[in-house]
C-alpha positions in Angstrom: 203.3 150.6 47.0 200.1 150.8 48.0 198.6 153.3 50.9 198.1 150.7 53.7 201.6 149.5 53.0 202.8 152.8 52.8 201.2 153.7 56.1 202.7 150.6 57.4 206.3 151.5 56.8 206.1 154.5 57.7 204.8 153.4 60.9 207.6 151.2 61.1 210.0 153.9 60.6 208.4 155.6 63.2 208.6 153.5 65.8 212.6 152.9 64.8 213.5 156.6 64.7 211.5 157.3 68.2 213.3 153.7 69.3 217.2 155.2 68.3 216.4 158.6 69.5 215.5 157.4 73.0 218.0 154.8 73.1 220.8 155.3 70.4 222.1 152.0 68.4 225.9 150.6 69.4 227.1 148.7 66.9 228.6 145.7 68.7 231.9 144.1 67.0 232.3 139.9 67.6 235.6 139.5 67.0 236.5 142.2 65.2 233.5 142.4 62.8 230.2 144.1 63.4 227.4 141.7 64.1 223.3 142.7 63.4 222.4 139.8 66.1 224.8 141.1 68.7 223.8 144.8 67.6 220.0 144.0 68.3 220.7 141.6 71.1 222.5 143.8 73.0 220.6 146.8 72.1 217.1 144.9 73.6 219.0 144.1 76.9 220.4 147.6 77.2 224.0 147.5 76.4 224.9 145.1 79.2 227.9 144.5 77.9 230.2 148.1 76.5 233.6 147.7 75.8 234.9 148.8 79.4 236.6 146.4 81.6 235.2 148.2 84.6 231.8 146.9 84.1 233.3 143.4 86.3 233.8 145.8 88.6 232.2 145.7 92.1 231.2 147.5 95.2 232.0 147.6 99.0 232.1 143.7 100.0 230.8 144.7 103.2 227.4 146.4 101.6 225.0 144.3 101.6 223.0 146.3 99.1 225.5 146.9 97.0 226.5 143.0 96.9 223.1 142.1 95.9 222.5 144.8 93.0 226.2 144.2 91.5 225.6 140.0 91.9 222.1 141.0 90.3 223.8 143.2 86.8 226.7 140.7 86.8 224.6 137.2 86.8 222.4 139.1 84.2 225.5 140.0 82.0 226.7 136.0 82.0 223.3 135.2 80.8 223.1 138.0 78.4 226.4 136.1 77.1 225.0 132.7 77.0 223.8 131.8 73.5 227.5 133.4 72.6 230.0 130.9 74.4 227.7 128.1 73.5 227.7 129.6 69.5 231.3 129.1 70.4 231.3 125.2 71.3 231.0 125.9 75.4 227.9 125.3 77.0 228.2 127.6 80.5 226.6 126.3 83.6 223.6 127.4 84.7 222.2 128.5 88.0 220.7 125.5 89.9 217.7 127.8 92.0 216.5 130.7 90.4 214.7 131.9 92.9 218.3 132.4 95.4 220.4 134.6 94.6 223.3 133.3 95.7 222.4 129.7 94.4 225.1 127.1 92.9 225.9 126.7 89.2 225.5 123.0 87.3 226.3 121.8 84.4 223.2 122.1 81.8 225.4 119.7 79.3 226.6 116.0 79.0 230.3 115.5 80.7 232.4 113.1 79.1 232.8 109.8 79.7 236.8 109.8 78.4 239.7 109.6 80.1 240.7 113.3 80.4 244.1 113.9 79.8 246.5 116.8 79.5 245.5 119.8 79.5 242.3 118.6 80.9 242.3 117.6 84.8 241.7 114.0 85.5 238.3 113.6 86.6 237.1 111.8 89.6 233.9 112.7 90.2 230.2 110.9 88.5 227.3 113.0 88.7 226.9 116.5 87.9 225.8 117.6 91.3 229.6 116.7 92.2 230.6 119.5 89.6 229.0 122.2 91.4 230.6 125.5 91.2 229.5 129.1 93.0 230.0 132.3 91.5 232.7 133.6 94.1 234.6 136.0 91.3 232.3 138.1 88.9 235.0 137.7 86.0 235.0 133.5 85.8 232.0 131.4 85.1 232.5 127.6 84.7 231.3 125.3 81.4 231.3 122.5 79.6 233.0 122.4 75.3 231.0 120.2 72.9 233.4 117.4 73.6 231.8 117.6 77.8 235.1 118.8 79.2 234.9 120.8 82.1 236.3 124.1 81.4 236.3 128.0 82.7 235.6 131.2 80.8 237.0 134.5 82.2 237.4 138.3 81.6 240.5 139.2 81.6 240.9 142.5 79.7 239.1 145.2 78.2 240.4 146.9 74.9 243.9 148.3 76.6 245.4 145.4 77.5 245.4 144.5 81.4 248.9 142.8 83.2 246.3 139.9 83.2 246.4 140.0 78.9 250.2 140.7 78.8 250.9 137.4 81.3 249.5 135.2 79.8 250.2 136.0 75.9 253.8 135.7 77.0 253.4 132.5 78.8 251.6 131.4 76.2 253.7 132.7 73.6 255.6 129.7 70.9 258.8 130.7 73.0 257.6 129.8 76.2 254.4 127.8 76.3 255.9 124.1 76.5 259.1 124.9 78.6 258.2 122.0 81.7 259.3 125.2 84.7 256.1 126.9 83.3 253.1 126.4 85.7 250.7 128.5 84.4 246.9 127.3 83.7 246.9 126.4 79.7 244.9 128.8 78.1 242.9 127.2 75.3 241.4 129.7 73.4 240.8 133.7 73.8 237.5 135.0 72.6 236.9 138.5 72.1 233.0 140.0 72.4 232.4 144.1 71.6 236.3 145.0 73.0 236.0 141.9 76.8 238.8 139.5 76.1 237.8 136.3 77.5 240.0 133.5 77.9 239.1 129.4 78.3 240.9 127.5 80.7 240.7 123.7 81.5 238.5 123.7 85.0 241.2 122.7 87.7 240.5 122.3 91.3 242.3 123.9 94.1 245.9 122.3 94.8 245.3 121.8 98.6 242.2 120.0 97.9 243.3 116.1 99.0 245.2 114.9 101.4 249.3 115.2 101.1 249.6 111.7 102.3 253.8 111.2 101.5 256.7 113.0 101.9 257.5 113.2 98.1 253.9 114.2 97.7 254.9 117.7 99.8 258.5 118.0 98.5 257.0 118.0 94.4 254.3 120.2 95.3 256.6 122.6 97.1 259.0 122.0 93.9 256.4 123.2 91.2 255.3 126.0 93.1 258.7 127.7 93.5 259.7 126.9 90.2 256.8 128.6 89.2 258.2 131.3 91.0 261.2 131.6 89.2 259.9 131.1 85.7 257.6 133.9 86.0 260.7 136.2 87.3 262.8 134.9 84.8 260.6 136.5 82.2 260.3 139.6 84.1 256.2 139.0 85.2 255.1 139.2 89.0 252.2 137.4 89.9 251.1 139.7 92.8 248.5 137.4 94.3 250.2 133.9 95.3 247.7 133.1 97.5 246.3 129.3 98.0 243.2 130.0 95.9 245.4 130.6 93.2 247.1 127.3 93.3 245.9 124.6 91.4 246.3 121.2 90.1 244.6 119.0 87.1 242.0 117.4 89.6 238.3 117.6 89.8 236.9 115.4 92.9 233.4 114.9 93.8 232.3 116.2 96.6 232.8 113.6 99.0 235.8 113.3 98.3 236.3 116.9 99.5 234.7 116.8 102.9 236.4 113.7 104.1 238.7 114.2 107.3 241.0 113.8 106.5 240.9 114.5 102.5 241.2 111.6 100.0 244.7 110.5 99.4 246.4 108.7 96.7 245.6 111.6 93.8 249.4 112.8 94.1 251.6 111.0 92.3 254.5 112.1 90.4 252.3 113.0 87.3 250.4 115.4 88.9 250.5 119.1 87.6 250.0 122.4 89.8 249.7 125.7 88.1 249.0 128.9 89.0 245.7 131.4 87.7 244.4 134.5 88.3 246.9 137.1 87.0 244.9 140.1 87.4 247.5 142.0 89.6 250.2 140.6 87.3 253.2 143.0 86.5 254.9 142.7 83.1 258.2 145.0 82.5 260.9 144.9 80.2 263.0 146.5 83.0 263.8 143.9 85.9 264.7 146.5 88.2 261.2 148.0 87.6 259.9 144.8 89.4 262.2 144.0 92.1 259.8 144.7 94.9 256.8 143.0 93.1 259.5 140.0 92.7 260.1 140.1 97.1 256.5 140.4 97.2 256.0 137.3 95.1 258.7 135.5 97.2 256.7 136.4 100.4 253.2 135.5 99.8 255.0 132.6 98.2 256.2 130.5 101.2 253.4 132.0 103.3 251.0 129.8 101.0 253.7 126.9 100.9 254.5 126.2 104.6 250.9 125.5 105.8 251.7 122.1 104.5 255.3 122.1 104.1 256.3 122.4 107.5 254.5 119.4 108.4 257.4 117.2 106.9 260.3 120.0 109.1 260.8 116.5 111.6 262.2 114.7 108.1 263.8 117.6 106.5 264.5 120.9 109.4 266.4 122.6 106.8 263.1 123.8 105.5 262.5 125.8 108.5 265.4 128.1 108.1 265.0 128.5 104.6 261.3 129.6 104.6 261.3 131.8 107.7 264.3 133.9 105.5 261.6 134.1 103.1 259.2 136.2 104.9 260.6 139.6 104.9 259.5 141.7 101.3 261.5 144.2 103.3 264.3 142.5 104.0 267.9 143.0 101.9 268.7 139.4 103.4 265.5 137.4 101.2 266.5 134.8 99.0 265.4 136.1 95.2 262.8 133.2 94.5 265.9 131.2 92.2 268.3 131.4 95.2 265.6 129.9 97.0 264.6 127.3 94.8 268.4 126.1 94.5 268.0 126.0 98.5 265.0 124.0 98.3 267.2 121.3 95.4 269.7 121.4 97.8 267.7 120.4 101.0 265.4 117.9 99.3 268.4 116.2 97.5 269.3 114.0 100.6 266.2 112.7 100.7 266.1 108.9 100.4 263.6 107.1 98.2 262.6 105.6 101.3 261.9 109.1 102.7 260.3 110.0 99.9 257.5 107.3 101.1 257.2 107.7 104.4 253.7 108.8 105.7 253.1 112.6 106.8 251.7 112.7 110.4 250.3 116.3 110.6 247.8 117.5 108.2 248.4 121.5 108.7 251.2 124.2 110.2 250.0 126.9 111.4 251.9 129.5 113.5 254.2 127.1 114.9 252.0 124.1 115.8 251.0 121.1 114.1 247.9 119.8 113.5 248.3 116.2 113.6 245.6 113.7 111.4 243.1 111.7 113.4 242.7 109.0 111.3 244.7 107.3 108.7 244.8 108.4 105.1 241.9 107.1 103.0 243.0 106.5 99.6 241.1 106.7 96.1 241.5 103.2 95.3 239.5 102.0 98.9 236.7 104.3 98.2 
């Protein structure tokens, strides 16, 4: 080796050692192996991503300051990640306006031009302006696979596995995955980056998101839900966040579609699936008893999300109204378990005719006793 080389590496070497001693080397593992690109990557961007689930945590709502700085490290820690979904065959979307912080997210990839089927949601929107999304939960970003499918990535567990993890391998599991009472978003693959368990889901819109035009629309909606219910029971797992932004179903709609008054119709028949996500309160136990108030909880939050739009059919079946209003109390000894419910529901939607079944819904909402009666008739997919 010649000098100038000589003095060359050892410059080099210099400028490494002073490098790790102010700012050590982590190796980063990609599932499970150690990875020199991910290594460097991540050492460059300062370790954006470590292998503790608390870094999706965020600050007081309320704090303007603090909601800024934690949108600011968690935006940056979905771009750090970019280049690794799409090594992965999914293309996340990207922010529309750079310059806002709180700007939408688009779709920075072709979408499809199939007919989507199951697991994927039935698509009924054109351009991708109508596939906007906004970053309302620092764990879930939205994207695109290689085949243009709309899809969702999300953090779900760190190294010790969350109640979020243990749900949804269970769910998932051989034993359970295809049973037709299980309404839980399919998981297509989970993807593990330096100890963050990701998992990709089909992209599913919110289930009150069009109009409930027919009876039979509300009855099978109502149906899928509680069965839900007392599925996840049944395998000893409490949800412990029914809440409507946690109800979906395999629809994506354009935008007008979802600002008509009322909402577009006609997207409800009886192949329509509802499922629920976001299981990061979720309780798994072996021991039932363990879980009985998270199951009364369940049962609670469960007809308070249901009878916004159930009780708008109470005039073609009252029995409802009995039956949900003993749902109410997590306190109570006298609430239905969510199975003795659900065999209450059977029972009360059994008499309904076919003809019943078909009859147009008047009110659009429930809401502390009232109805909120439509102003117009239903506008249906097919007229638009």
């Amino acid at each position: 080796m010649n000098t100038r080389a000589a003095l060359s590496a050892s410059i080099v070497g210099g400028v490494l050692t002073a490098a790790y001693l102010l700012k050590p080397i982590r190796l980063v593992r990609v599932n499970g192996a150690c990875s020199i690109y991910w290594t460097a990557r991540s050492w460059l961007w300062n370790y954006p991503v470590t292998d503790d689930y608390a870094i999706w945590d965020t600050g007081d709502p309320n704090d303007e300051q603090v909601l800024d700085s934690d949108r600011i490290r968690l935006l940056r820690i979905w771009r750090f990640l970019r280049p690794f979904f799409v090594s992965r065959g999914y293309h996340p979307y990207v922010v529309k306006d750079s310059t806002k912080l709180f700007s939408a997210l688009v779709p920075n990839s072709s979408k499809t031009n199939e007919k989507m089927s199951f697991p994927f949601a039935s698509c009924f929107y054109q351009t991708d302006a109508d596939a906007e999304a906004f970053f309302f939960s620092p764990f879930v970003w939205p994207a695109r696979d290689k085949f243009g499918r709309d899809v969702m990535l999300k953090a779900i567990s760190g190294p010790k596995p969350t109640g979020e993890l243990q749900a949804f391998r269970l769910l998932h599991s051989d034993a359970l995955r295809d049973d037709p009472r299980n309404h839980t978003i399919p998981v297509l693959e989970y993807i593990d980056f330096n100890g963050q368990v990701f998992i990709v889901m089909p992209r599913w819109y919110h289930a009150i998101l069009a109009d409930f035009a027919k009876v039979g629309e509300l009855v099978r909606y109502g149906h899928a839900f509680m069965e839900a219910v007392v599925f996840l029971h049944e395998h000893n797992i409490s949800h412990g966040d029914i809440i409507l932004q946690n109800m979906v179903m395999d629809v994506l709609l354009s935008d007008d579609y979802k600002t008509t008054d009322p909402l577009i119709a006609g997207v409800r028949g009886p192949e329509r699936r509802y499922a629920f996500i976001d299981f990061q309160t979720a309780k798994v136990d072996d021991d039932p008893e363990i879980l009985q108030a998270a199951f009364k909880k369940d049962v609670a939050y469960l007809v308070a999300s249901l009878e916004a739009h159930l009780r708008c059919i109470e005039d073609v079946i009252p029995k409802i109204g009995p039956l949900f209003d003993s749902m109410k109390d997590g306190e109570s000894e006298e609430q239905p378990t969510a199975a003795a419910a659900l065999s209450r529901y059977n029972e009360i939607c059994s008499s309904l005719s076919d003809e019943d079944m078909e009859r147009e819904v008047a009110a659009v909402r429930w809401t502390d006793g009232r109805l909120t009666y439509r102003k117009t008739p239903s506008v249906y997919l097919s007229d638009c």
